[in-house]
MDAnalysis code that builds the backbone (N, CA, C; Angstrom):
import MDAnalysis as mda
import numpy as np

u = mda.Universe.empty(456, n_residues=152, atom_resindex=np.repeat(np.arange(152), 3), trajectory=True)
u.add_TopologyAttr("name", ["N", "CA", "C"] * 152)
u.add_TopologyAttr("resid", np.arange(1, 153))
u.add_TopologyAttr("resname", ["UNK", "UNK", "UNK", "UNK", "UNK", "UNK", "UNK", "UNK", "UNK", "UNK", "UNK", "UNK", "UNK", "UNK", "UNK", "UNK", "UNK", "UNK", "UNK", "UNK", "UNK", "UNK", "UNK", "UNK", "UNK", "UNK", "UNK", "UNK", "UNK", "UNK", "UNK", "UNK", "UNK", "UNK", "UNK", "UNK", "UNK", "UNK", "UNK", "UNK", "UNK", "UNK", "UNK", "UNK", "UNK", "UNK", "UNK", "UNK", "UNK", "UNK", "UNK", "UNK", "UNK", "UNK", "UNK", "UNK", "UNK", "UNK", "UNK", "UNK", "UNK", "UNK", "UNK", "UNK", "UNK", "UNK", "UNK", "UNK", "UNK", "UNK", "UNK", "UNK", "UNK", "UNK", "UNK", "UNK", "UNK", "UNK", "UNK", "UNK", "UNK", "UNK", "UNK", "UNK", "UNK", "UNK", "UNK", "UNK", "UNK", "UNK", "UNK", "UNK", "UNK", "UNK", "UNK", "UNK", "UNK", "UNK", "UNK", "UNK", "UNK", "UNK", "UNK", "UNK", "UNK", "UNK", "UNK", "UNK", "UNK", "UNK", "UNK", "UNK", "UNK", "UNK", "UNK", "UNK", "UNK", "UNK", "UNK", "UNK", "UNK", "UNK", "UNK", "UNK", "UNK", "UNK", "UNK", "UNK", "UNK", "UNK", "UNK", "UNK", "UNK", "UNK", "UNK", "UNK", "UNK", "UNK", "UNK", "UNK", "UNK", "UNK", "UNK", "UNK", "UNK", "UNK", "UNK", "UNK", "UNK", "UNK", "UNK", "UNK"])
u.atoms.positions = np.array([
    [-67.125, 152.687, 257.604],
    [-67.256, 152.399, 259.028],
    [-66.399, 153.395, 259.797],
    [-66.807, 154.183, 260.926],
    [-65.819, 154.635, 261.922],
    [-65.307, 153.935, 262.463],
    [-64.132, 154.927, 263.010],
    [-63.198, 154.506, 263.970],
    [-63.630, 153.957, 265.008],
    [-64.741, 154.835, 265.820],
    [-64.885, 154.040, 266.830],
    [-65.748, 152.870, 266.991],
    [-67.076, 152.565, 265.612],
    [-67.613, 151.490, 265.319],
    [-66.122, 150.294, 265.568],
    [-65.600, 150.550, 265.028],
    [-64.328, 149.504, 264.890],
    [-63.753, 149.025, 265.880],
    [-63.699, 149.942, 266.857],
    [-63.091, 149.690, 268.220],
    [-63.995, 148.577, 269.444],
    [-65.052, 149.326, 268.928],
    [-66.115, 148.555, 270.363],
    [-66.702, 147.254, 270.103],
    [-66.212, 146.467, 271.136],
    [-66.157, 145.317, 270.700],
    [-67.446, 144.570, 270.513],
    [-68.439, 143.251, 269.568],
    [-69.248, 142.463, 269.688],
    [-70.234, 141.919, 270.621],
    [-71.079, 142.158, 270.951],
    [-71.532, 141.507, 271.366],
    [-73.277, 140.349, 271.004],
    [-73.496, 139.491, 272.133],
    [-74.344, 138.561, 271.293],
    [-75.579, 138.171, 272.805],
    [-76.868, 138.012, 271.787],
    [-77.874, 137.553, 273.063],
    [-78.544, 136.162, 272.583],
    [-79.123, 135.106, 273.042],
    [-79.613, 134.173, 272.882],
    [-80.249, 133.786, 273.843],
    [-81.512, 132.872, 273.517],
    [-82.522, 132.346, 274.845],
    [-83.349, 131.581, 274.037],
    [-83.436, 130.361, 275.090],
    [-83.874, 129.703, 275.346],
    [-85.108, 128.741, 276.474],
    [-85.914, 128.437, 276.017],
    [-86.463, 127.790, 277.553],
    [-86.361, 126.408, 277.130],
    [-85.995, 125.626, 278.089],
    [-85.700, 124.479, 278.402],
    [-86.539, 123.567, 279.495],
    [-87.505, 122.724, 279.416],
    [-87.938, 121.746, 280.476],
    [-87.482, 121.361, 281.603],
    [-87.175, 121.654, 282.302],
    [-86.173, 121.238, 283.288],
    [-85.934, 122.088, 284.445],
    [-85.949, 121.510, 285.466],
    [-85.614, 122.747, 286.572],
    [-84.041, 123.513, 286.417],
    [-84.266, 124.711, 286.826],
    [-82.670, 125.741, 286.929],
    [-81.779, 124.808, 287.546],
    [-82.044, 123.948, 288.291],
    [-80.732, 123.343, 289.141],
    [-80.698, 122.329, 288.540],
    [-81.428, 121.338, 287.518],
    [-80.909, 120.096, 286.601],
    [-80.138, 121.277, 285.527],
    [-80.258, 122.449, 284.887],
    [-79.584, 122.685, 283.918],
    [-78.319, 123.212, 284.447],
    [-78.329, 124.022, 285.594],
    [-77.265, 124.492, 286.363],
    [-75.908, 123.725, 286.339],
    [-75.966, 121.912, 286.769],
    [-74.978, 120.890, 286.755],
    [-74.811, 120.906, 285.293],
    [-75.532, 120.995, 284.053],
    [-75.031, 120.879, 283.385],
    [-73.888, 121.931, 282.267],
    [-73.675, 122.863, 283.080],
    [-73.141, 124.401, 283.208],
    [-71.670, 124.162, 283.812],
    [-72.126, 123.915, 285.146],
    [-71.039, 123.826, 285.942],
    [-70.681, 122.265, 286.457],
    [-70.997, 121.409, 286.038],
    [-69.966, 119.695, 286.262],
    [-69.633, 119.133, 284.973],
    [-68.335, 118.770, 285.409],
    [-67.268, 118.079, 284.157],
    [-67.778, 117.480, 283.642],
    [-68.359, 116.144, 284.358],
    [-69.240, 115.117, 283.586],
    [-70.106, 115.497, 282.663],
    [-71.083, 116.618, 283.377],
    [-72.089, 116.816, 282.710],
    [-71.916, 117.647, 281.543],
    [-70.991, 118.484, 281.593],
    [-70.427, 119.157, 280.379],
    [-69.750, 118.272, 278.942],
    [-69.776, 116.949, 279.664],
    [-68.926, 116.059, 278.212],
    [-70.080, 115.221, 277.730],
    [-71.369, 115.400, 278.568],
    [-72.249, 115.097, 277.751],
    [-72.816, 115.506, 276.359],
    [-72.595, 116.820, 276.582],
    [-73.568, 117.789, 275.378],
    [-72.761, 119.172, 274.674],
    [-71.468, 119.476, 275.555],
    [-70.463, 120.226, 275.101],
    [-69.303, 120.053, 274.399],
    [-68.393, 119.100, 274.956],
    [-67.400, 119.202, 274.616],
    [-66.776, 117.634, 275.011],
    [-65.762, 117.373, 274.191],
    [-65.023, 115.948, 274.210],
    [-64.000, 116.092, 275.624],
    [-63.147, 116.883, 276.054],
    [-62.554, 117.189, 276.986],
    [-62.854, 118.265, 277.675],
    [-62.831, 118.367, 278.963],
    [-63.500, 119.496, 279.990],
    [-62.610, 119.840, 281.016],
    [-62.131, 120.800, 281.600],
    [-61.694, 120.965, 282.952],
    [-62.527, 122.359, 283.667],
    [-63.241, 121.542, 284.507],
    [-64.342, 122.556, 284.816],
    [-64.212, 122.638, 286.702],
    [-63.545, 124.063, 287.109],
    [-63.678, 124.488, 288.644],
    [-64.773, 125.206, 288.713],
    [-66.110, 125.160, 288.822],
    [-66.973, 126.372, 289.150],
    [-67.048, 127.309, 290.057],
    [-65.909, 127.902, 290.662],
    [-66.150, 128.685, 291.188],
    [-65.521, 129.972, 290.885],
    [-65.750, 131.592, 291.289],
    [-64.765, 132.345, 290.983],
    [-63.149, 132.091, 290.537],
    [-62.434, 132.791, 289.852],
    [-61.183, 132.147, 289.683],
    [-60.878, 130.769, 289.066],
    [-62.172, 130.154, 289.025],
    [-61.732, 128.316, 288.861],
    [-61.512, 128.300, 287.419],
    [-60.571, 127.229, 286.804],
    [-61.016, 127.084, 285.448],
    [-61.814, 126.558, 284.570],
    [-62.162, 126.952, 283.148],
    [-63.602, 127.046, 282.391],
    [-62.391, 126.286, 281.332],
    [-62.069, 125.292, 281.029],
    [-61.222, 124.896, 279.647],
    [-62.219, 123.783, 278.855],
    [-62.560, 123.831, 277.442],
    [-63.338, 122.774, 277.146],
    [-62.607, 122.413, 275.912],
    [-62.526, 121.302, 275.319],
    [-61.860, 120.966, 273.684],
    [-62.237, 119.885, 272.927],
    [-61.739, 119.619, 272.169],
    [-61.880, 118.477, 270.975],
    [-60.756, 117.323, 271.277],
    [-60.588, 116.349, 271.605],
    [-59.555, 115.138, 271.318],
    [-58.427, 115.805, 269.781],
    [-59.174, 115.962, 268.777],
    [-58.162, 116.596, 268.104],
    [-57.470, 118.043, 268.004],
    [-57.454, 118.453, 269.388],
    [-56.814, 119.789, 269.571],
    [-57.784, 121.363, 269.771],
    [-58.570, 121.027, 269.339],
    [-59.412, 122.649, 269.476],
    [-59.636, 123.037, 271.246],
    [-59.340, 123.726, 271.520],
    [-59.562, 124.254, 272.734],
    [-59.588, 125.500, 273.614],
    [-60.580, 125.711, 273.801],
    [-61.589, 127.136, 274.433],
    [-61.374, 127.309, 276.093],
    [-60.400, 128.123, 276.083],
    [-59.918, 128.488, 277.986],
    [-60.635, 129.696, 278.367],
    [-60.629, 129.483, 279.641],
    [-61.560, 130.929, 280.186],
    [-61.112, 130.736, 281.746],
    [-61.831, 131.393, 282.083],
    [-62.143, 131.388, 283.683],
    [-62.889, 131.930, 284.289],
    [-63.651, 130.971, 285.822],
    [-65.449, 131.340, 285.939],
    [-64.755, 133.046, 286.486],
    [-65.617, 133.641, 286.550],
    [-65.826, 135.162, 286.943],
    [-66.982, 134.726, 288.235],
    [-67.844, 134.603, 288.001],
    [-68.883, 134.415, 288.770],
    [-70.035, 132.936, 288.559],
    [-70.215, 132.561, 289.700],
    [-71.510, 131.213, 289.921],
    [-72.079, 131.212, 291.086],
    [-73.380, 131.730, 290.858],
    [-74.413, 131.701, 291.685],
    [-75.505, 130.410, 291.570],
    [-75.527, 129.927, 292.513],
    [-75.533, 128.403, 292.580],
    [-77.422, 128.351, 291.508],
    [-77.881, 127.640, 290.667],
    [-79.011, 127.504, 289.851],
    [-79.658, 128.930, 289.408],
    [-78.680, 129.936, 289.617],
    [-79.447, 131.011, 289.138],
    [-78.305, 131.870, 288.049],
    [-77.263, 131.998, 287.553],
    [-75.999, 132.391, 286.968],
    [-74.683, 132.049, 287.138],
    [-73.724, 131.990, 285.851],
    [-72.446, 131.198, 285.538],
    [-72.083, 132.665, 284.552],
    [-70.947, 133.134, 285.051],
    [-70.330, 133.781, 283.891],
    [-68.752, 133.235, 284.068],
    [-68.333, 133.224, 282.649],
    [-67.474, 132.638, 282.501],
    [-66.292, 133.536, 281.374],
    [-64.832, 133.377, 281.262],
    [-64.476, 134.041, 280.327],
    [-64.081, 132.645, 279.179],
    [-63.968, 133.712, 278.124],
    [-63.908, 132.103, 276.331],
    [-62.852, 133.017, 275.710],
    [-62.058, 131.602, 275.153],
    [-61.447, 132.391, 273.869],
    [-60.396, 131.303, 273.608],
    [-59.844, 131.474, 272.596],
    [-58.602, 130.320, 272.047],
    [-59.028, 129.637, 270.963],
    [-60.317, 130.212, 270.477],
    [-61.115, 129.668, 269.171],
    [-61.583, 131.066, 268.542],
    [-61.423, 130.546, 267.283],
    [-62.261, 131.936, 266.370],
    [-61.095, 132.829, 266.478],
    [-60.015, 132.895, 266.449],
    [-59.097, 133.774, 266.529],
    [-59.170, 135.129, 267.440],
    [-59.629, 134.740, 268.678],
    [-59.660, 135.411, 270.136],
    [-57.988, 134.617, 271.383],
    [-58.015, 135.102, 271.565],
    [-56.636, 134.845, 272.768],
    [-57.446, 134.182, 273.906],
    [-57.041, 133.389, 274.756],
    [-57.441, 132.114, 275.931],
    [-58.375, 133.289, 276.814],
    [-59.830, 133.617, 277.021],
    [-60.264, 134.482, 278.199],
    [-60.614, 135.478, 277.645],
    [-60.354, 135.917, 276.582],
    [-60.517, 137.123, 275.854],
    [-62.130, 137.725, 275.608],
    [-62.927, 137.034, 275.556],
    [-63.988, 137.273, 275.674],
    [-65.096, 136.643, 276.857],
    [-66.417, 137.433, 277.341],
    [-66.830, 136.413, 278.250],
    [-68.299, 136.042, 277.707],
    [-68.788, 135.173, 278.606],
    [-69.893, 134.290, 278.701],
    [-70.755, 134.701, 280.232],
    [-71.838, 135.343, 279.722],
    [-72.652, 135.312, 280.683],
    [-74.254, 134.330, 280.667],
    [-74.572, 133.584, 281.591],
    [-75.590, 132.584, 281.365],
    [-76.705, 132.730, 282.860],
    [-77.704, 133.226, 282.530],
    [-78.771, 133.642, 283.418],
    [-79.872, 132.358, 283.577],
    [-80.285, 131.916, 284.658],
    [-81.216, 131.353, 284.150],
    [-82.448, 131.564, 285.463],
    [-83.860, 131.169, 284.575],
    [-84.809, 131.644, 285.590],
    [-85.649, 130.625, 285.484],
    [-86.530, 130.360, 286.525],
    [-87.660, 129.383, 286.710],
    [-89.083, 130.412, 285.943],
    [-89.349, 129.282, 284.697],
    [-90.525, 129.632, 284.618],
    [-91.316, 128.183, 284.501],
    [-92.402, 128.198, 285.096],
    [-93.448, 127.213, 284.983],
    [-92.694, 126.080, 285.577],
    [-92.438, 124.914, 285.168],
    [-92.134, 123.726, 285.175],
    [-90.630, 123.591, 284.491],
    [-90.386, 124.841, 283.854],
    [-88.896, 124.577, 283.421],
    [-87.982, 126.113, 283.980],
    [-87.021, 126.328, 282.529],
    [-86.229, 127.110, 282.986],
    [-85.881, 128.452, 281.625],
    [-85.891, 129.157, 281.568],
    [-85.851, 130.095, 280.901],
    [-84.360, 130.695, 280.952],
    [-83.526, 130.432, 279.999],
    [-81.675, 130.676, 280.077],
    [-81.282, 131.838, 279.071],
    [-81.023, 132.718, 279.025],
    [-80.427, 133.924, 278.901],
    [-79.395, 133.987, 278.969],
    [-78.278, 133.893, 277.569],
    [-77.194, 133.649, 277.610],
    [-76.608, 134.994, 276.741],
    [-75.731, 135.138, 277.459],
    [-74.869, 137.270, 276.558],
    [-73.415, 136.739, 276.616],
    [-73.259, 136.402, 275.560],
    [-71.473, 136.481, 274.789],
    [-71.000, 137.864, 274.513],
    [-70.389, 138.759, 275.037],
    [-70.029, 139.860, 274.902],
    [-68.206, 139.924, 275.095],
    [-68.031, 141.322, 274.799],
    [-66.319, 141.591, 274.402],
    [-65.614, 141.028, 273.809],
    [-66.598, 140.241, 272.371],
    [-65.816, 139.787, 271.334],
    [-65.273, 140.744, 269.975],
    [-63.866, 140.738, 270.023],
    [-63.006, 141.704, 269.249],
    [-63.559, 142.153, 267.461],
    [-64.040, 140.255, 267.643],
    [-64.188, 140.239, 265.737],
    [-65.182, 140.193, 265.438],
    [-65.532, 140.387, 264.254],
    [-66.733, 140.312, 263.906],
    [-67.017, 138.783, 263.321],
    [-66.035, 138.193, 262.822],
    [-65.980, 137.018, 261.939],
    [-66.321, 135.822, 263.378],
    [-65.536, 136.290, 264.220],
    [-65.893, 135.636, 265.566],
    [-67.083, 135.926, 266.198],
    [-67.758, 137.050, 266.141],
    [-68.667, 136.937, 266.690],
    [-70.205, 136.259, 266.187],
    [-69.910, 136.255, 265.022],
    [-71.232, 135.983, 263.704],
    [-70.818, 133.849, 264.115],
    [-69.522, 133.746, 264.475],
    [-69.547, 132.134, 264.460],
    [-70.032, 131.610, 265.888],
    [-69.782, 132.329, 266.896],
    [-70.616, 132.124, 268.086],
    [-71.798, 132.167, 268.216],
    [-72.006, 133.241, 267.449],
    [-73.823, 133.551, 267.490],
    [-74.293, 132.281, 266.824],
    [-73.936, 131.736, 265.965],
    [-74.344, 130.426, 265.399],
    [-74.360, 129.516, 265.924],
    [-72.894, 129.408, 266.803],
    [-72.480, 127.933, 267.460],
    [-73.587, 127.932, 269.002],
    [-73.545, 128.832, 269.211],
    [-74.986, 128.423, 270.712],
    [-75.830, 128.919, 270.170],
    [-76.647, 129.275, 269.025],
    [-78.354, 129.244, 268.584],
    [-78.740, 127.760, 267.666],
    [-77.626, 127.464, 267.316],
    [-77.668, 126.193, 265.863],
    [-77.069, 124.668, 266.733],
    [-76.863, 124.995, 267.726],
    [-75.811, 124.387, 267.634],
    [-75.391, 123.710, 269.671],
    [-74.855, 124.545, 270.526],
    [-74.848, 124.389, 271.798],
    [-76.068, 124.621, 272.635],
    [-76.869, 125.413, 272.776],
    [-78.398, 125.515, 273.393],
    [-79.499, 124.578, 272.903],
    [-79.518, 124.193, 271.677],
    [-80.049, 122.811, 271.314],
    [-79.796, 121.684, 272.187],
    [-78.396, 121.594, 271.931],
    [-77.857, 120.337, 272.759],
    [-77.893, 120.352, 274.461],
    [-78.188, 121.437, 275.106],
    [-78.471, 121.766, 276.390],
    [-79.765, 121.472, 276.682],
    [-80.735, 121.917, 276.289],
    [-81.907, 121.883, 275.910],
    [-82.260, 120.176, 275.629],
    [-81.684, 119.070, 274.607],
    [-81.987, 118.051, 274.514],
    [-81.411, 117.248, 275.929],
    [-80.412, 117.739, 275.688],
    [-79.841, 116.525, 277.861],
    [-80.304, 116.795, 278.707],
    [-80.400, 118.140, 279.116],
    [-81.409, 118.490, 280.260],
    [-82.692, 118.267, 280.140],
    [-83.231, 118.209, 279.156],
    [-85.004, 117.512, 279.048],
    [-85.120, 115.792, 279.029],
    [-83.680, 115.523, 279.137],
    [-83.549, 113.646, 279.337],
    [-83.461, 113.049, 278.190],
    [-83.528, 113.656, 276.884],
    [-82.995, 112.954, 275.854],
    [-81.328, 112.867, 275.713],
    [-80.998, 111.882, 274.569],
    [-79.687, 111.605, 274.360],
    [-79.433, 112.956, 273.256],
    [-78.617, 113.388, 273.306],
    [-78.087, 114.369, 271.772],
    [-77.433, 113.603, 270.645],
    [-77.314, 114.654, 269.793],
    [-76.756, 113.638, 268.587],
    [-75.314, 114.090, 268.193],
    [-74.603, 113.863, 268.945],
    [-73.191, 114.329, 269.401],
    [-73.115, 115.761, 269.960],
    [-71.981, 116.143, 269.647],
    [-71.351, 117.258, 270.944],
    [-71.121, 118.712, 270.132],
    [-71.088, 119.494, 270.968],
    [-71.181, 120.572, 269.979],
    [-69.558, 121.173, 269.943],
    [-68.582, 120.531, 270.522],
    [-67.084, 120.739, 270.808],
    [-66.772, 119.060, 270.227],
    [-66.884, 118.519, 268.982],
    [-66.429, 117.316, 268.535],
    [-65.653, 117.259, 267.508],
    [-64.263, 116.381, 267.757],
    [-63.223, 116.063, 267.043],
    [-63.716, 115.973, 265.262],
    [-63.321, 116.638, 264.315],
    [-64.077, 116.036, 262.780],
    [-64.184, 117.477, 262.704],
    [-65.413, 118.344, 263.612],
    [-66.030, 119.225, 263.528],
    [-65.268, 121.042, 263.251],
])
């Protein structure tokens, strides 16, 4: 591997379409509540520039960031990290979403992740794992727990 392969950091794409209008999936992006539905056991969620993005487990795991940008039912970028052996913000989260038909078409880019070991577990955790569970609450079903859960 080169040097500079080594240097430049990870990045990741995923998509989804989801049933649901951009602004039912939007709240579930950006509100606390709605985020402890299908994300995470604990949330502290400001959506706006500057606001904070913190989500965790009751038994300690916990993923800090902060929004960068929210454009109200149409994009959320956010910064992640404090999991996977990344530092609190260290990497970000970008989440697009578009109206197609009757639902919503979400375009999500995890980029400026350092590791590789980290980046191969993200790519998993929202294709296997968090976009499922977005996808099942926002279409009005219940999920089958959280994708940020204590055990896990």
């Amino acid at each position: 591997m080169n040097e500079k392969a080594m240097k430049e950091p990870y990045e990741l794409t995923r998509e989804i379409d989801i049933q649901a209008s951009p602004e039912t999936v939007f709240t579930f992006l950006t509100q606390e509540a709605r985020i402890k539905e299908w994300l995470a056991e604990v949330a502290e969620i400001d959506a706006r520039p500057g606001g904070v993005f913190h989500i965790g487990t009751f038994d300690g795991i916990h993923c800090r960031g902060e929004f960068l940008e929210v454009v109200p039912n149409e994009k959320v970028v956010f910064t992640w990290g404090g999991v996977e052996n990344l530092e609190a913000g260290e990497s970000t989260v970008e989440i697009v979403l578009r109206s197609q038909g009757n639902g919503t078409h979400l375009t999500l880019r995890h980029f400026n992740i350092r590791l590789k070991p980290s980046a191969e577990s993200f790519g998993e955790g929202w294709k296997d794992h968090a976009l499922p569970l977005l996808k099942e609450i926002a279409e009005g079903r219940t999920p089958d727990g959280l994708c940020f859960e204590s055990g896990n």
